[in-house]
N, C-alpha and C positions, 0 to 999 in steps of 0.2 A: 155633321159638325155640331156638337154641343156649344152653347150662347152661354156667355157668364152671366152671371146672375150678378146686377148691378150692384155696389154699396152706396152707402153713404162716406159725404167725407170723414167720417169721425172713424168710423168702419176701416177705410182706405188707411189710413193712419195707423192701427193699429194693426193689422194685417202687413204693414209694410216693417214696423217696430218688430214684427212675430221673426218675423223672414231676417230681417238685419240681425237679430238677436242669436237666433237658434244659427245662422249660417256662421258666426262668429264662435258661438261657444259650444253647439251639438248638446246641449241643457237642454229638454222643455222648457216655455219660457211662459211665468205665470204671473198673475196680477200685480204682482206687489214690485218684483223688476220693471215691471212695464211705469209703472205707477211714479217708479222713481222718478223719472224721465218726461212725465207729465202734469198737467193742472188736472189731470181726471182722478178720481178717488177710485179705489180697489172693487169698492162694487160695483162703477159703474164700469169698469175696465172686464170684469166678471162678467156683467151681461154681455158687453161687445163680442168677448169672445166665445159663451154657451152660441149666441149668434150668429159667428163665422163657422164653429162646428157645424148647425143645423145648417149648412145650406152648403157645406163641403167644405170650406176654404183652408178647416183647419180640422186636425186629427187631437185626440187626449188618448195619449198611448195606455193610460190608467189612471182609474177614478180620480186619484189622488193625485194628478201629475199637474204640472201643466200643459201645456199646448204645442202642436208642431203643426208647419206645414202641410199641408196634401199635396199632392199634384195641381190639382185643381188651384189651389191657394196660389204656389208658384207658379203658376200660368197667366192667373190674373194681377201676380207678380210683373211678369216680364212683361206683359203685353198690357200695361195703364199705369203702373204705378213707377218701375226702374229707369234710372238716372244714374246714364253709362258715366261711367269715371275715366276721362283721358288717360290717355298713356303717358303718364309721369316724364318728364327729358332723364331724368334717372333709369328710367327704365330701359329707354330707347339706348339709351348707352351702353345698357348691358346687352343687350339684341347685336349691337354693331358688329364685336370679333366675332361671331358667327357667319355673318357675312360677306367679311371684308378681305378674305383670301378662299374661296371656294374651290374647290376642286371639278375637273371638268367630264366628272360623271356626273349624268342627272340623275342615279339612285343615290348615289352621295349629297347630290345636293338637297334632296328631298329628308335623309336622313338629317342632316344639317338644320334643315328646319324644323321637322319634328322632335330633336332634342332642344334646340331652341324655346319652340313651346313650350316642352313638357316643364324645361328649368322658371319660364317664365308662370306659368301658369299651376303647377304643381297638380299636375293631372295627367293622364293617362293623355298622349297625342297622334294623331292620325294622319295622315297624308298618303291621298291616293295620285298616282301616274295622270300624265296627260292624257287624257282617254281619244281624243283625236288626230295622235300620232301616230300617226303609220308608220311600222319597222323601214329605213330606207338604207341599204348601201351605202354604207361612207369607206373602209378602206379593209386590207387583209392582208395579213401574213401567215405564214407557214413557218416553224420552227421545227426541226429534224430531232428528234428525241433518241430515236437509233435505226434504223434501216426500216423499219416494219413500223413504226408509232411515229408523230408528227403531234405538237401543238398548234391548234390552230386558234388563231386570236384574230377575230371579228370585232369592226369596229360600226355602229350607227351612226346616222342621224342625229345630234343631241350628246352624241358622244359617250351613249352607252356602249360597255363594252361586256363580250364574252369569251371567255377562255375554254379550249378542252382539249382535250385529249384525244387523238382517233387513232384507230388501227387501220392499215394502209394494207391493201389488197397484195400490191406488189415492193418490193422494194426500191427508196428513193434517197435520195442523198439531199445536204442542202442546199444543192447548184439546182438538183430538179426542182424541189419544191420551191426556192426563188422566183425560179420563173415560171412555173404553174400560179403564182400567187398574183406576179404581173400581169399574168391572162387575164384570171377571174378580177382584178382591180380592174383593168383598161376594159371588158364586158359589162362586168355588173355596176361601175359608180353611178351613183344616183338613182337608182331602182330600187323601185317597193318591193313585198313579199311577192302580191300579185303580179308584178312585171317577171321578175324572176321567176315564178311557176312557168310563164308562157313560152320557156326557153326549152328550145331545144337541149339536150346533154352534148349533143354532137358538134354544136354552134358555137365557133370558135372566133374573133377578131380575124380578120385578114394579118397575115403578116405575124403573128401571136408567136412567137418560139415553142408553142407547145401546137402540137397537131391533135387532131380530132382521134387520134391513136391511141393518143396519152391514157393509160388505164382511170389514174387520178383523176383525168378533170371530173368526168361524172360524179364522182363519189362524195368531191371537196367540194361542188356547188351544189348537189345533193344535202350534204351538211349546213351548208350557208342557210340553204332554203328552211330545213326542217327547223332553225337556229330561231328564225327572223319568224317562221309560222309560229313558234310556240311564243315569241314576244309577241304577236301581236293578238293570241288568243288570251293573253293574261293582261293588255292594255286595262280592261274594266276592271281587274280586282286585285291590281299593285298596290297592295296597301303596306305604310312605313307606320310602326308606331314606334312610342318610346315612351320613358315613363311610368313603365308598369308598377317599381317601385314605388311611386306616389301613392300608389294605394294601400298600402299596407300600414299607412300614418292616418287611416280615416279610421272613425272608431265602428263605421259601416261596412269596413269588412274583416273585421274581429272573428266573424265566422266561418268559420276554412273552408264550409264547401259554399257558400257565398259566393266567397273571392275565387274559389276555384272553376266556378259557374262563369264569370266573368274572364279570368282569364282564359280559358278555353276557347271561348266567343274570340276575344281579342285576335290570338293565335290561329283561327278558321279566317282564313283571308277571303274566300271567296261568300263567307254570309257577310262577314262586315262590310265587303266590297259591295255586295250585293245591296244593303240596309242605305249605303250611302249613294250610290249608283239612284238609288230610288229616288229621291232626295229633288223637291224641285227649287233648286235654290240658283239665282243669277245675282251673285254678287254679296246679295243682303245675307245677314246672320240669319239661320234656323234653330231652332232649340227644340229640340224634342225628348221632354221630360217624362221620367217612370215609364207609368204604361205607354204613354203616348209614342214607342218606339216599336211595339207589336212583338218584342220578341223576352222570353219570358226569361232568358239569362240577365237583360238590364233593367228588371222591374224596378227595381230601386237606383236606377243610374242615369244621368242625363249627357244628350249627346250636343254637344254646341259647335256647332259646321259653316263655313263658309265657301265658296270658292274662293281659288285664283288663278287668274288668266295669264299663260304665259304665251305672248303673242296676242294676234286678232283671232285665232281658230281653234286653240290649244285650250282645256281647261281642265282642273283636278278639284278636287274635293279636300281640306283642309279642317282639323278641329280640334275637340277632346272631350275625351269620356272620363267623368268622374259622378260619385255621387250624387240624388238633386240636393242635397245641400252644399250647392257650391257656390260662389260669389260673381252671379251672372255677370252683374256691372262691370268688375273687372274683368271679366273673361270675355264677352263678346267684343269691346274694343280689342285686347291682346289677342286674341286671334285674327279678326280681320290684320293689325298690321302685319303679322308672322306672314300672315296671306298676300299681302302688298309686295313685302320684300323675297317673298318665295318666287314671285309671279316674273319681278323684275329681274331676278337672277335667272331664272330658266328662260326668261325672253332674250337676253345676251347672249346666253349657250346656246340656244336653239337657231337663232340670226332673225 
């Protein structure tokens, strides 16, 4: 772990002016702007910042420029000098219709909140799955498509739902698959992935209108299983973004293979899942700025992350990736609450 190199308050001051400045207008930001805004004269504003260069805090992208952030700078930014900006009652009020009629899938409702975000925050947004959810039996149907095909619509736990399509061994009408579906409901409710594996194909209800003859039952509970195994191998790296748009008004991704380095990343569910899966965070805001992210598509990109807890067992990973020039103060209050109200909504749906 690298130690910040201490400032002075005069130091701190102007390091925190660099940061406000350049996050607002993406200018190098040189003596004389600074100067406005102060009792300090140009040259002493001069040394402070050859100062902050020499010791990292601050970059001069050309002789003749002025001054930007480093990593480094925004670091000792967020962590001694930032002064979060409450969530505006203006704000909370544009947050609310997002909320206030949700739909009773939880990939929708996570959707929901990640557009939420992104409109709130004007950033690329992220939201990963409950990762301690286990796939469980909630209900099924069977829908006859034509003698040899059937829809099957499986429902979870949480009120995820899956739909598909199968081809059926033998031919069935929708009197049989009816009550093939009653079987597998009145057998599997309430059962995880792993309970379900431990099933017989041949193990039928007592009393079941379908007999252990039935060609179908194997097949259809077959499908359930395979349904429920592939949700719970992707629990870890269900990642919702939205927002991508947001980036294409920064003037930090003007460069197409830039931005197309970035979005690639975004679209790879399983490293982003993975970068954030990592992530030791309970509750509190994380930021992990440029390099500080280890992964050489977000060199120039900061990822700001919270959790939320839906229930006492349940937790996902919530944030957004934009730029490090972005306007931390605002963003880590507006994410935690997108987080608050994400947590609360899937703690209702879930019970």
């Amino acid at each position: 772990m690298e130690f910040p190199i201490p400032l002075d308050a005069r130091k701190q001051q102007i390091l925190k002016a660099v940061v406000a400045d350049y996050t607002e207008t993406g200018i190098p930001v040189g003596s004389n702007a600074l100067a406005a805004h102060t009792s300090w004269s140009s040259a002493t504003i001069r040394n402070e910042l050859a100062s902050l260069v020499d010791v990292g805090y601050l970059l001069q992208p050309h002789t003749s420029a002025g001054r930007v952030p480093s990593d480094r700078g925004y670091r000792y930014y967020v962590d001694f000098l930032m002064e979060e900006e409450p969530v505006a009652a203006a704000v909370r009020r544009q947050v609310e219709p997002y909320f206030a009629d949700l739909p009773l899938d939880m990939e929708q409702v996570m959707e929901t909140a990640a557009l939420a975000l992104a409109v709130l925050t004007q950033a690329v947004s992220i939201v990963t799955g409950p990762t301690s959810l286990a796939a469980t039996f909630k209900h099924l149907d069977l829908v006859s498509l034509d003698d040899l095909h059937a829809l099957v619509i499986l429902v979870l736990e949480g009120n995820l739902i899956r739909q598909q399509a199968i081809d059926l061994s033998v031919a069935a009408d929708q009197d049989e698959l009816s009550a093939l579906a009653a079987a597998l409901r009145a057998q599997l409710r309430g059962l995880t992935t792993e309970a379900i594996a431990q099933l017989s194909d041949a193990v039928v209800p007592a009393g079941s209108p379908v007999t252990v003859e039935h060609p179908l039952h194997g097949e259809v509970l077959h499908h359930v299983l395979d349904s429920m195994t592939g949700i719970d191998a992707r629990q870890d790296t269900v990642v919702v973004h939205d927002g991508v748009r947001n980036l294409l008004r920064q003037p930090e991704f003007g460069d197409l293979d830039r931005l197309q380095q970035v979005l690639d990343l975004v679209e790879e569910e399983r490293i982003l899942g993975g970068v954030l899966a990592s992530l030791a965070i309970d509750q509190g805001i994380r930021m992990m700025i440029g390099s500080e992210n280890g992964l050489e598509q977000l060199q120039e990109c900061s990822l700001v992350v919270t959790t939320y807890r839906a229930g006492q067992a349940r937790r996902g990973t919530i944030g957004v990736l934009g730029p490090t020039r972005m306007r931390y103060s605002q963003l880590a209050p507006r994410v935690r609450h997108i987080s608050e109200r994400l947590g609360q909504a899937l703690a209702r749906m879930l019970g």
